[in-house]
KEDO-271613 format. One record per residue (C-alpha): x, y, z. Coordinates in Angstrom, 1 decimal. Layout:
BEGIN
{{X Y Z}}
...
END
This chain:
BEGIN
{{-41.5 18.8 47.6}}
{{-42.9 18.4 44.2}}
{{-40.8 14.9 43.9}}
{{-37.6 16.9 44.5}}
{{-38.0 19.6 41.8}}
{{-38.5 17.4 39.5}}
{{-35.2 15.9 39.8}}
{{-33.3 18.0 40.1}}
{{-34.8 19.4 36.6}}
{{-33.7 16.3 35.2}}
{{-30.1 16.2 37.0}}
{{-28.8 19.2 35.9}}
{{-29.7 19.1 32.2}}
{{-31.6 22.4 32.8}}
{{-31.9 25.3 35.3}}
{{-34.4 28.0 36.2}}
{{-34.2 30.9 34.3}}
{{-33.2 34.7 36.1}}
{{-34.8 37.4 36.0}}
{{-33.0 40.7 35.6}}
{{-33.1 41.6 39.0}}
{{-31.5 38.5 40.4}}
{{-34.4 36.4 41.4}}
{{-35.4 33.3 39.7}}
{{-38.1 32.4 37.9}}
{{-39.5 28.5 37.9}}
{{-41.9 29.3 35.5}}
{{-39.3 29.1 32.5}}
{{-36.0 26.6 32.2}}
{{-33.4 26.7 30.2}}
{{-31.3 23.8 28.7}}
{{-28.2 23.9 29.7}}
{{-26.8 22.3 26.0}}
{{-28.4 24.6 23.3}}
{{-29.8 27.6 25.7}}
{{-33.2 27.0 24.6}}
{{-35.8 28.3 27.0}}
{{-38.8 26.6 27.7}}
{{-42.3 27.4 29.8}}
{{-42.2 25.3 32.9}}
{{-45.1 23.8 34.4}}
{{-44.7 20.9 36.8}}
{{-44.3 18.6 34.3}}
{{-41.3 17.2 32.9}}
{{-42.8 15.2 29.8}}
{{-41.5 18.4 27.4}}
{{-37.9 18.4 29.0}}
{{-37.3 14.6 28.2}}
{{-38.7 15.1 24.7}}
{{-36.0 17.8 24.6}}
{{-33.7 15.7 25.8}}
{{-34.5 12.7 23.4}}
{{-34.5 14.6 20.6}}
{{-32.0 17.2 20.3}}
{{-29.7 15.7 22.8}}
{{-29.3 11.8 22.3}}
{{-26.1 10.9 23.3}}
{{-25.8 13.6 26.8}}
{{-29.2 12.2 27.6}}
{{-27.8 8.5 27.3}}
{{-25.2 9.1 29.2}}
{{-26.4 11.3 31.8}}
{{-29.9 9.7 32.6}}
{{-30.1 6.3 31.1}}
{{-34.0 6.1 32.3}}
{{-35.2 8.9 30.4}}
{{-37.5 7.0 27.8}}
{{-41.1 7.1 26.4}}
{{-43.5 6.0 29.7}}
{{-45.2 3.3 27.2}}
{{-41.6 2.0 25.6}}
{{-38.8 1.1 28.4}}
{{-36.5 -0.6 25.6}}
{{-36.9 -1.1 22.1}}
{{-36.4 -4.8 21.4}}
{{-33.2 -6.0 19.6}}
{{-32.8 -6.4 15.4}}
{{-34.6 -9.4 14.0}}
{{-32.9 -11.3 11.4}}
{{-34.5 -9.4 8.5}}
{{-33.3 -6.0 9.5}}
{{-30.2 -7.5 10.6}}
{{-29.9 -9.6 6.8}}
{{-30.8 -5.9 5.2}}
{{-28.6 -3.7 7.0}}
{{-25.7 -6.3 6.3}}
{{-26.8 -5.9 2.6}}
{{-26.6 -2.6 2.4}}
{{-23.2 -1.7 4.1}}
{{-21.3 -4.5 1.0}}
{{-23.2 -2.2 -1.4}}
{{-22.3 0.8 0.8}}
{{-18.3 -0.7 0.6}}
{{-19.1 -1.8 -2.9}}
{{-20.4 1.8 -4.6}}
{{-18.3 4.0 -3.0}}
{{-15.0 2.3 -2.6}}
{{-14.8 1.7 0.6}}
{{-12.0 -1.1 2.3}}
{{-13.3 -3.8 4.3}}
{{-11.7 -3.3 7.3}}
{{-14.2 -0.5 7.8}}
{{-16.4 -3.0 10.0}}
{{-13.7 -3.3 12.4}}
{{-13.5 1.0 13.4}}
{{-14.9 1.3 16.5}}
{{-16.7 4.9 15.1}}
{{-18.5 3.0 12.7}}
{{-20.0 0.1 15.1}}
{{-20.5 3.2 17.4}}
{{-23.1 5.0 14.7}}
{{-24.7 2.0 13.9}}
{{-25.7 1.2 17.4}}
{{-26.9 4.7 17.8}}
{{-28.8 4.1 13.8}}
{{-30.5 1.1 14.5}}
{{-31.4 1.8 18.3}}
{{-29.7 -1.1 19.5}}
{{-27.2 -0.9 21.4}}
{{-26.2 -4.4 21.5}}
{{-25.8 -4.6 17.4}}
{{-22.2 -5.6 16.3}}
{{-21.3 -4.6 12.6}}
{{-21.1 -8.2 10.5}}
{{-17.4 -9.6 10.3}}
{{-15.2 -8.9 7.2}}
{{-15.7 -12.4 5.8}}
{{-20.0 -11.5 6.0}}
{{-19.1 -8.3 3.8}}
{{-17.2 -10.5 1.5}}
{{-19.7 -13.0 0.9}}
{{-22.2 -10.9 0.3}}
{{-20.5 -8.4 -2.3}}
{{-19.4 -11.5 -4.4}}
{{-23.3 -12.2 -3.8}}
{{-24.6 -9.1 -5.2}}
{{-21.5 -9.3 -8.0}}
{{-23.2 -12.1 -8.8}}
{{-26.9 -10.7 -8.7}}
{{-26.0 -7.2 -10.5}}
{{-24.1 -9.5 -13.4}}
{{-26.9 -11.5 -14.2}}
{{-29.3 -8.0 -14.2}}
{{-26.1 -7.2 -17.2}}
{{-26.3 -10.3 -19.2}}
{{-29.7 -10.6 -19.3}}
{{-29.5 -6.8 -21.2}}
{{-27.1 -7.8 -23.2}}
{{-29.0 -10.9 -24.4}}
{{-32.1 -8.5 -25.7}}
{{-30.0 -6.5 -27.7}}
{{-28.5 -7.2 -31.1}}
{{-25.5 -4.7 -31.1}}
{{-22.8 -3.6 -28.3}}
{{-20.3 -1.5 -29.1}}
{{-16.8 -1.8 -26.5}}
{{-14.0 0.5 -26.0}}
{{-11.2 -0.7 -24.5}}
{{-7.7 0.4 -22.6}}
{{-4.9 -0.6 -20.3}}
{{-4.0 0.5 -16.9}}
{{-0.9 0.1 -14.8}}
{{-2.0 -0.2 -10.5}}
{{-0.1 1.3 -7.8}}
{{1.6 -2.2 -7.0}}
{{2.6 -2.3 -10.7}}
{{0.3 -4.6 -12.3}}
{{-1.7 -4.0 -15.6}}
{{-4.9 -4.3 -16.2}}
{{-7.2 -4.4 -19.3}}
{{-10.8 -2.4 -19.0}}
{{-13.0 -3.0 -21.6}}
{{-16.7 -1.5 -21.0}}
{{-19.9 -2.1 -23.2}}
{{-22.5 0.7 -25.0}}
{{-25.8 -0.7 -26.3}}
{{-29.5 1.3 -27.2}}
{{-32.2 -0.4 -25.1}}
{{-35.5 -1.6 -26.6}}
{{-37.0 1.9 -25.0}}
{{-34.3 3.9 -27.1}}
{{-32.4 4.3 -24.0}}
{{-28.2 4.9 -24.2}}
{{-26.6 2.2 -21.9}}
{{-23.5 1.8 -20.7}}
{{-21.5 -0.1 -18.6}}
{{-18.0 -1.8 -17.3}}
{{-17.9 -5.4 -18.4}}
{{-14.1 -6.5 -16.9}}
{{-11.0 -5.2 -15.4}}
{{-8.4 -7.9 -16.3}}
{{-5.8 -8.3 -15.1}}
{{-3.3 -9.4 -17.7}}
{{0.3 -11.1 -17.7}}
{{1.8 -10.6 -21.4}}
{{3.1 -8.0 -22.8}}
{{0.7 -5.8 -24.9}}
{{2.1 -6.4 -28.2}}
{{-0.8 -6.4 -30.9}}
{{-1.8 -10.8 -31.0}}
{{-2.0 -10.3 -26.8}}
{{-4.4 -7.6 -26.8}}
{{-6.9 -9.0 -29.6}}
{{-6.9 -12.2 -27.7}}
{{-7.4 -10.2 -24.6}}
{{-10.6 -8.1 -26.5}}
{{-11.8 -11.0 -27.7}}
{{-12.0 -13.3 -24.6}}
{{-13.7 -11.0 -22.6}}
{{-16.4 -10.8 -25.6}}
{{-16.6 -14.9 -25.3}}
{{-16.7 -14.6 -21.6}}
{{-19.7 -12.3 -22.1}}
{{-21.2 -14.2 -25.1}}
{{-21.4 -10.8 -27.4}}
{{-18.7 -12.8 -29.8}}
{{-21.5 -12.0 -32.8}}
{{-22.8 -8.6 -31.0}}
{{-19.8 -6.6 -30.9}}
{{-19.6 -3.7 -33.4}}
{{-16.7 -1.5 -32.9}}
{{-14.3 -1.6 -30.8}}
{{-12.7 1.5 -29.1}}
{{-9.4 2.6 -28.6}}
{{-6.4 4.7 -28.5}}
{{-4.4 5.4 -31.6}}
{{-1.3 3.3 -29.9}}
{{0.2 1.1 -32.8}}
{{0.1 -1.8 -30.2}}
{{-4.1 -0.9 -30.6}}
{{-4.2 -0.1 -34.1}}
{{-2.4 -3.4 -35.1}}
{{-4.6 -5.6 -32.5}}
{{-7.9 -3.8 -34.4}}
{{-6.9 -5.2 -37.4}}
{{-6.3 -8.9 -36.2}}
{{-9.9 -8.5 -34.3}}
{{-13.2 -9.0 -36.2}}
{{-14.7 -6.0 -35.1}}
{{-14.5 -3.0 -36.4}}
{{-11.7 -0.2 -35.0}}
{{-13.1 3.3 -33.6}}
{{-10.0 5.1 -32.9}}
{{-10.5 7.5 -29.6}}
{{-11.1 11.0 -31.5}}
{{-10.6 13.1 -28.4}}
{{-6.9 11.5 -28.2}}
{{-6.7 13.1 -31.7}}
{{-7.7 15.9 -30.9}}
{{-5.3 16.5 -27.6}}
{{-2.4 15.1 -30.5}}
{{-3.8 18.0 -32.8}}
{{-3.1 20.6 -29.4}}
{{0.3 19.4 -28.8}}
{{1.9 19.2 -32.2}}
{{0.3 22.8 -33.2}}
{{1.6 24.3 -29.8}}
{{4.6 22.9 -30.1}}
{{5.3 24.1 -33.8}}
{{3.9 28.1 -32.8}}
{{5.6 31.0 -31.3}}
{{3.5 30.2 -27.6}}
{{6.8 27.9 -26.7}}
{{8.8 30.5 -24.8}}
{{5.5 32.1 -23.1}}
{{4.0 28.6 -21.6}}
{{8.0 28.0 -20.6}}
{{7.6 30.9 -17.8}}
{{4.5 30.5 -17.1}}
{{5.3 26.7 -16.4}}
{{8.1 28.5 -13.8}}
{{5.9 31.0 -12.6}}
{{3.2 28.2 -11.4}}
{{5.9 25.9 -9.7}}
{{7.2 29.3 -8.2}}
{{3.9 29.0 -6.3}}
{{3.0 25.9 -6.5}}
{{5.9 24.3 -4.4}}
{{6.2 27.1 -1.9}}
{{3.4 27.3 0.8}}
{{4.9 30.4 1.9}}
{{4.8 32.1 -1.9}}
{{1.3 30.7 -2.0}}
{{0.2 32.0 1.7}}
{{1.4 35.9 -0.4}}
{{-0.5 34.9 -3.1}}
{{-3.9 34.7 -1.1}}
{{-3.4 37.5 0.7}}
{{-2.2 39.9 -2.3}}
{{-5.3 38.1 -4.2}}
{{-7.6 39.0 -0.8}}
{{-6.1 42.8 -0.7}}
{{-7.5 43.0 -4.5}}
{{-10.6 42.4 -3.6}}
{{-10.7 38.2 -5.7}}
{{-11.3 35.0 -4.9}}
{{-8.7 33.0 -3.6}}
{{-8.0 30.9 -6.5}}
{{-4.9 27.9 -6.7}}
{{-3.1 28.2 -9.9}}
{{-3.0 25.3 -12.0}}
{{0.1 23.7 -13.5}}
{{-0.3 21.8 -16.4}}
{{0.4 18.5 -17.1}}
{{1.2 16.9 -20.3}}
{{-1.2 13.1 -20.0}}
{{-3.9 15.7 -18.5}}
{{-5.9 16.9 -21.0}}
{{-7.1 20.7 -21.2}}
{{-4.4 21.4 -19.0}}
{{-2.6 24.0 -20.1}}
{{-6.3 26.1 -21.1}}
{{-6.6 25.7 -17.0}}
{{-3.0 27.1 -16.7}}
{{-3.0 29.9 -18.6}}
{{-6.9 30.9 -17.5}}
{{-6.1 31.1 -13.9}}
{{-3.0 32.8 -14.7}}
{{-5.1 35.7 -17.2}}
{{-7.2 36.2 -14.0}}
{{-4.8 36.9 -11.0}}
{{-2.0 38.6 -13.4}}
{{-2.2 41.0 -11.2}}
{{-2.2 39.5 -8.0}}
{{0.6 37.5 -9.4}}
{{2.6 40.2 -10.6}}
{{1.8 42.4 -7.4}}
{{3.8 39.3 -5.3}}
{{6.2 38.6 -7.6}}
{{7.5 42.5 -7.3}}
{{7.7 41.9 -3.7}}
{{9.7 38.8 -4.0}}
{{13.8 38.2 -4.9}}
{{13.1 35.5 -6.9}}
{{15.2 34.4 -10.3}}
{{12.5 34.1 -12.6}}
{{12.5 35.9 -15.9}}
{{9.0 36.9 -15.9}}
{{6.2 37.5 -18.7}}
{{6.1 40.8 -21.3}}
{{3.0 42.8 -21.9}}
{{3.5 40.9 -25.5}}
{{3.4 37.5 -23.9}}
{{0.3 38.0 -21.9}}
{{-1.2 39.4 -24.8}}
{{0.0 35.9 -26.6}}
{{-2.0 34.1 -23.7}}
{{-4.8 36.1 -24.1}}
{{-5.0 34.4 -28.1}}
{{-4.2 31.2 -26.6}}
{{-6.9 30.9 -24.5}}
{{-9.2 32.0 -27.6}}
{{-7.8 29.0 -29.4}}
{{-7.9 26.6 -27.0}}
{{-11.7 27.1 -25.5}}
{{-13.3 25.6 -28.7}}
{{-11.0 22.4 -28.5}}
{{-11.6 22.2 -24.6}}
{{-15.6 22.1 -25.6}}
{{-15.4 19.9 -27.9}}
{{-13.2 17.5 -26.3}}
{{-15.5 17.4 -23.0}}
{{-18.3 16.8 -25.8}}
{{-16.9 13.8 -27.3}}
{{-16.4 12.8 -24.2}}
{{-19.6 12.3 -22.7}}
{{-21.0 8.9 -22.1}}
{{-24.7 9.6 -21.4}}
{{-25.6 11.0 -25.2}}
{{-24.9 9.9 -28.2}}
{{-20.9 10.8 -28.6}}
{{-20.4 9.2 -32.7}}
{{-22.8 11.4 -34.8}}
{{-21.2 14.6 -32.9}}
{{-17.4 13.9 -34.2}}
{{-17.9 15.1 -37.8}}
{{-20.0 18.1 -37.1}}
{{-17.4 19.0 -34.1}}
{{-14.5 18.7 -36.4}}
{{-16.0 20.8 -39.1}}
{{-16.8 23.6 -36.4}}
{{-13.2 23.2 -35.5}}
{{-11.8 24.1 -39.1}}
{{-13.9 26.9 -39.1}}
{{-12.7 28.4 -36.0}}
{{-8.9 27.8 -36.7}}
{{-9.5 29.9 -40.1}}
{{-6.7 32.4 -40.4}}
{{-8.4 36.0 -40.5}}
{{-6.8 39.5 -41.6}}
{{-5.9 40.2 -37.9}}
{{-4.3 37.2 -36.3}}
{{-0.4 37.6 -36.1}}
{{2.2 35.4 -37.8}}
{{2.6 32.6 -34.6}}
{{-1.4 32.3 -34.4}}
{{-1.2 31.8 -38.3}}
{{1.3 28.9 -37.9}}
{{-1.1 27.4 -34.7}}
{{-4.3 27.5 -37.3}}
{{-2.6 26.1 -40.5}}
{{-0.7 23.3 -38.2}}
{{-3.6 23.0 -36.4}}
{{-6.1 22.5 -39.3}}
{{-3.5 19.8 -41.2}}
{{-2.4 18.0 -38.4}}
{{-6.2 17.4 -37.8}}
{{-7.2 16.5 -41.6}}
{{-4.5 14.0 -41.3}}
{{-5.3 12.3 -37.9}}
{{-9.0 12.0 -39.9}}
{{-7.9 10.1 -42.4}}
{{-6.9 7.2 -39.7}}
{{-10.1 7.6 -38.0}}
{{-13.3 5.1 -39.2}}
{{-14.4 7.5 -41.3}}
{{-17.0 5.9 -43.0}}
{{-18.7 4.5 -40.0}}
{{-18.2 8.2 -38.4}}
{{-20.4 9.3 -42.1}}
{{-23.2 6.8 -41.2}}
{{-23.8 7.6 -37.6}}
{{-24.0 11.3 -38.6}}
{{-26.4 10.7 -41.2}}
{{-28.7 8.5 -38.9}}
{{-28.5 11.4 -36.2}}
{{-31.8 13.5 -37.4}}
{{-30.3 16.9 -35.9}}
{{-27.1 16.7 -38.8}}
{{-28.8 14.8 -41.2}}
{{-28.4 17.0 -44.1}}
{{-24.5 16.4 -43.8}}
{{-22.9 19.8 -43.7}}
{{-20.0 18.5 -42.0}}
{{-19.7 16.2 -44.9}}
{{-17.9 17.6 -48.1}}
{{-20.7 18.3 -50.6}}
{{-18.8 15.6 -53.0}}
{{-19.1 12.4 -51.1}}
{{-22.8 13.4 -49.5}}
{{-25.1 11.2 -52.1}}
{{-21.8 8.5 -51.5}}
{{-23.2 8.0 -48.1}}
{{-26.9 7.6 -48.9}}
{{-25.6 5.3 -51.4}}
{{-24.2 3.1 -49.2}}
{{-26.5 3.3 -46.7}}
{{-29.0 2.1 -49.2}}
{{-26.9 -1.2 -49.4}}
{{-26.7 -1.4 -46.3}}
{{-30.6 -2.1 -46.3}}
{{-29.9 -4.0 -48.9}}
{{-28.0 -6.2 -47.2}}
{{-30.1 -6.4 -43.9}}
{{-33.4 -6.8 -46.1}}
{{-35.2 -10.0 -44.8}}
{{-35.6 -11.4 -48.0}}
{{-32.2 -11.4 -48.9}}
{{-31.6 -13.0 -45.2}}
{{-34.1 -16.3 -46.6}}
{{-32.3 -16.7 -49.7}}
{{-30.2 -19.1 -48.5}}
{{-33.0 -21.0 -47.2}}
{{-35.3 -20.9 -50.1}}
{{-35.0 -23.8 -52.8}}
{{-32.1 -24.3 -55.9}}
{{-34.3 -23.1 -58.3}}
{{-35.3 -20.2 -56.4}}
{{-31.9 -19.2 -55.3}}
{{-31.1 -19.2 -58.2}}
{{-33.9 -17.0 -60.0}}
{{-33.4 -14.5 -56.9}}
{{-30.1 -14.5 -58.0}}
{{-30.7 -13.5 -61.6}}
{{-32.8 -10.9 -60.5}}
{{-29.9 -9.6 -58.0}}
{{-27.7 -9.7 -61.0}}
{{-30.0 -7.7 -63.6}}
{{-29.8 -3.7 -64.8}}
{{-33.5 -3.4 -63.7}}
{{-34.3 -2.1 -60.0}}
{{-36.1 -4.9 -58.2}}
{{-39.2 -4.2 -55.8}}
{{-37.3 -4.6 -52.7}}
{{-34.5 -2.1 -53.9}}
{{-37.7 0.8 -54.8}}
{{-39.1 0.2 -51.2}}
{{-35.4 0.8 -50.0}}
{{-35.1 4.1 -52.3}}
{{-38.2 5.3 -51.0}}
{{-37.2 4.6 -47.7}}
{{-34.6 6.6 -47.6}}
{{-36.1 9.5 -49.4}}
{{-38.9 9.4 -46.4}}
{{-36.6 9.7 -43.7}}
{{-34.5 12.8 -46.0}}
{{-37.3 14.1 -46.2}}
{{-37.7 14.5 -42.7}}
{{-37.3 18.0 -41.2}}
{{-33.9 18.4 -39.2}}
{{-34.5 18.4 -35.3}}
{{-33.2 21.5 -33.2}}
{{-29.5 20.8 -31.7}}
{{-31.1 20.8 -28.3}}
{{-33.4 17.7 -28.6}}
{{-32.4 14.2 -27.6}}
{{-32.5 12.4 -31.7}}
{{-32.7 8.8 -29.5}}
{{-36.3 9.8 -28.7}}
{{-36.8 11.1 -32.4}}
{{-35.9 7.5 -33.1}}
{{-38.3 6.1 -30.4}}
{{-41.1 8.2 -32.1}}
{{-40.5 7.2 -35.5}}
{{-39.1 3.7 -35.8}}
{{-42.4 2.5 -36.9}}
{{-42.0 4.5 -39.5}}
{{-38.4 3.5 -40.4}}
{{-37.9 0.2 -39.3}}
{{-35.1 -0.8 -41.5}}
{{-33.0 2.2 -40.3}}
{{-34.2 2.2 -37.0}}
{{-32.2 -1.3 -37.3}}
{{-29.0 0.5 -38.2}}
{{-29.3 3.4 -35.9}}
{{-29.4 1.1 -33.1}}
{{-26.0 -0.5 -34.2}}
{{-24.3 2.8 -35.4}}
{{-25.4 5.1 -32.7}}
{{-24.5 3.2 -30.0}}
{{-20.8 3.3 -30.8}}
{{-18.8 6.3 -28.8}}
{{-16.2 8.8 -29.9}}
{{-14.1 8.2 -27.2}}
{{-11.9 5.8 -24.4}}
{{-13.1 8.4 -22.3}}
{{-15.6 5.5 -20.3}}
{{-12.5 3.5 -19.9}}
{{-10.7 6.5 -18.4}}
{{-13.4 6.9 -15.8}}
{{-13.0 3.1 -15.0}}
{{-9.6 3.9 -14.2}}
{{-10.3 6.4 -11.7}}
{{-12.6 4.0 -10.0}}
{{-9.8 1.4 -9.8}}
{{-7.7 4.2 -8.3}}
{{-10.1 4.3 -5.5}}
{{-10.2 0.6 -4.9}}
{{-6.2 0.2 -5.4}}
{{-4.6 2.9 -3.4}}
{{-1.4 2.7 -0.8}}
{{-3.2 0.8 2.0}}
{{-4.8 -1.7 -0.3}}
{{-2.0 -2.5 -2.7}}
{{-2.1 -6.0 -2.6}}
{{-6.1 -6.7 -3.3}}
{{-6.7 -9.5 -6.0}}
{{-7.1 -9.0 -9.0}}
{{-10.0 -10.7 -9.1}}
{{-11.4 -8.8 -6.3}}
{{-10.4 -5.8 -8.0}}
{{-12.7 -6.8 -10.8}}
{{-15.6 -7.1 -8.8}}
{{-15.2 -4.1 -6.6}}
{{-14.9 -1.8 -9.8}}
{{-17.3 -3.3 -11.9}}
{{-19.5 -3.4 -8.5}}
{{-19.2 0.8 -8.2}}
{{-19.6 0.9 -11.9}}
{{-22.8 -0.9 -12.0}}
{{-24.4 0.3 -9.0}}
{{-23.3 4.4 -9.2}}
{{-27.0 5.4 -10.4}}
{{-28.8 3.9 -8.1}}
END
């Protein structure tokens, strides 16, 4: 009888279709699991595709002989496959932070059987996944050295870090231009360290990990916070100090807020948001008061004093459900003294003040463009926001003027000349409008000797005879220009009298276009470019480490933590 109606259309998996009248129809079937109808003819072949396909794991389990005619059982992992899927769950673990003891779930030994088609696979053991991420540690370090070996500069910024089990850490990551004109940058160490960060500790601790790395006569800046601890260690090192600007900056927010008339207002607001915030049932009236408006349901956002554009994000979210907010809060018995048509107006010029500083701070804080030649030109658009007009009232006054000296101070301790150079190697802010019109020529000047300096000839004087030393030496001393210092004039005054580039293009491929042109300065833009405005790398590397350190994996070793977070690091474009 048709070999049973075709079993039972494949055991129950699917029945005949009925028509609106009651009868059935054999010519169509319909699975049972998804409803989908299909033309019945005899043949089974299209059901088990079905099956196979859309249905793995019923089909498994209910009829472990549906299978291709030609294939009854696909053969067991050879040790390739089996060598490259064990590779690629340590990078998986590696990358994205995962613990080891994810080998051991069940779940995951479940999906791989069903991944790899076999279902006698068994996930590797949790020593396998260790050997084989210290393996590829191993394999993506080397990859690191070898590009630190063709380079000739590295800049570092560096910071500390306290672990949920209370130990600290030193990260220190590296930022070097490639042969191609390519911005690199990468984690070199998270160390853990034992002494007490006073300022001989931490230049010993910056300057081990450059031996470690073999960058000792590389480095050439090194980046940090404006701690004293920091400041003093930069002045034992023998590299030279690139305080963090966008710490300067959030310093340059907090002093001017906290000397302005926006105290009181960010006080309730500060009450307002915890009235919320620590109240699911206040925050359950939010939504639906936010809903009955007709807005998104938006969170609001408390801020937080180490968290920086913070208090922009409270005050925004606030501007945009003051209604919604003030619509509960009616609704409510509550204590809280709440905010004055005067006061919102108050946040209203806050947020004005504040968006230019949360730009530029995300702008210095990038790490896949060129961060240094931006600092000067960001300042200088800073000033000329924060200039008092006719209209701004007497507390916005105070903000600007606090504002604008607060930040002309905090420059003065930043590497100011360095910060001059790397905007005038940046072809977009060349002509130095950021730069006050009195010291401009002062930094073609000494960029000049800075050729000077790295001139090859002047490099084989100390190679070249007595006699000749000393003649070159005469000539050195003399009032008349030498040869070499004309070609160095001239080559500055070629690459002046280049034409600005638009905001919008990338100046590292300006350099890759025109370093045959200016080799000498290509030179120095390699070593002055390369150099960030900000710890923010090191900040990232922190959040990383949060990942790999967390409650259930408190006590990993440090030197595992090293490895796992430099691991993620290296391997997160890939």
């Amino acid at each position: 009888m048709e070999k049973q109606e075709q079993d039972g259309l494949l055991d129950g998996e699917f029945k005949y279709k009925k028509n609106i009248d009651g009868t059935i129809n054999k010519r169509v079937v319909i699975c049972t699991h998804c409803s989908e109808e299909f033309q019945f003819h005899r043949s089974n072949s299209t059901l088990k595709y079905h099956l196979n396909a859309k249905h793995a794991f019923v089909g498994a389990a209910a009829s472990p002989g549906l299978r291709q005619t030609t294939l009854s059982e696909r053969r067991p992992l050879g040790k390739s496959s089996l060598d490259k899927l064990t590779d690629n769950i340590a990078k998986w673990i590696a990358k994205d932070c995962r613990p080891l003891s994810i080998v051991e779930d069940k779940g995951f030994a479940d999906v791989l059987k069903v991944a790899s088609q076999d279902a006698s696979y068994k996930p590797p053991a949790r020593s396998t996944i260790t050997i084989r991420i210290h393996e590829l540690y191993e394999m993506e370090k080397r990859k690191k050295e070898e590009a630190l070996v063709h380079t000739e500069c590295v800049a570092l910024t560096g910071d500390h870090w306290t672990s949920l089990s209370n130990d600290n850490y030193l990260g220190v990551t590296a930022h070097l231009i490639t042969e191609a004109w390519g911005l690199t940058s990468f984690a070199l160490t998270i160390m853990k360290t034992e002494e007490r960060h006073f300022a001989v500790a931490c230049a010993e601790q910056f300057q081990t990990v450059a031996r470690r790395w073999r960058i000792e006569e590389k480095v050439t800046t090194v980046g940090t916070d404006s701690a004293r601890n920091m400041i003093a260690a930069a002045r034992i090192m023998p590299f030279n100090h690139m305080p963090c600007t966008a710490h300067i900056l959030q310093r340059c927010i907090t002093v001017s807020l906290a000397d302005s008339g926006f105290v009181t207002a960010l006080a309730k607001c500060r009450k307002i948001v915890g009235h919320f915030k620590h109240s699911p049932a206040n925050t359950a009236e939010l939504n639906a008061e936010q809903v009955s408006l007709g807005r998104k349901q938006e969170p609001l956002a408390q801020d937080v004093p180490t968290r920086w554009n913070s208090t922009l994000e409270m005050v925004k979210r606030l501007i945009r459900n003051q209604t919604a907010v003030t619509a509960t809060l009616d609704k409510q018995k509550h204590k809280l003294v709440l905010l004055m048509p005067p006061e919102w107006d108050k946040l209203q010029r806050l947020e004005t003040l504040l968006e230019p500083c949360r730009y530029v701070t995300e702008l210095l804080g990038g790490e896949a463009y060129v961060s240094c030649s931006v600092v000067l030109p960001a300042f200088c658009h800073l000033r000329r926001v924060m200039e008092v007009t006719d209209e701004d009232p007497a507390y916005v006054v105070r903000f600007k003027e606090k504002f604008k000296e607060d930040l002309a101070s905090c420059q003065e301790h930043t590497n100011y000349a360095w910060l001059q150079i790397a905007t005038a190697l940046d072809p977009r802010f060349k002509d130095l409008r950021s730069v006050p019109k009195t010291d401009r020529e002062a930094v073609w000047i000494t960029l000049a000797g800075m050729l000077h300096e790295d001139s090859p000839r002047r490099s084989h004087t100390a190679e070249e005879g007595p006699a000749k030393k000393r003649l070159s030496l005469l000539q050195m001393d003399s009032d008349s220009e030498s040869e070499e210092e004309v070609q160095q004039d001239r080559a500055i005054q070629r690459y002046r009298a280049e034409p600005c580039t638009a905001l919008e293009d990338c100046h590292l491929q300006w350099w890759a276009a025109h370093a045959g042109a200016h080799r000498q300065l290509a030179r120095l833009a390699r070593r002055y470019l390369a150099t960030p405005a900000s710890t923010v790398p090191c900040e990232r590397l922190f959040s990383v480490a949060g990942h790999n350190v967390n409650k259930k994996r408190s006590a990993l070793h440090s030197e595992n933590v090293d490895k796992l977070v430099c691991l993620s690091n290296w391997l997160k474009d890939e």
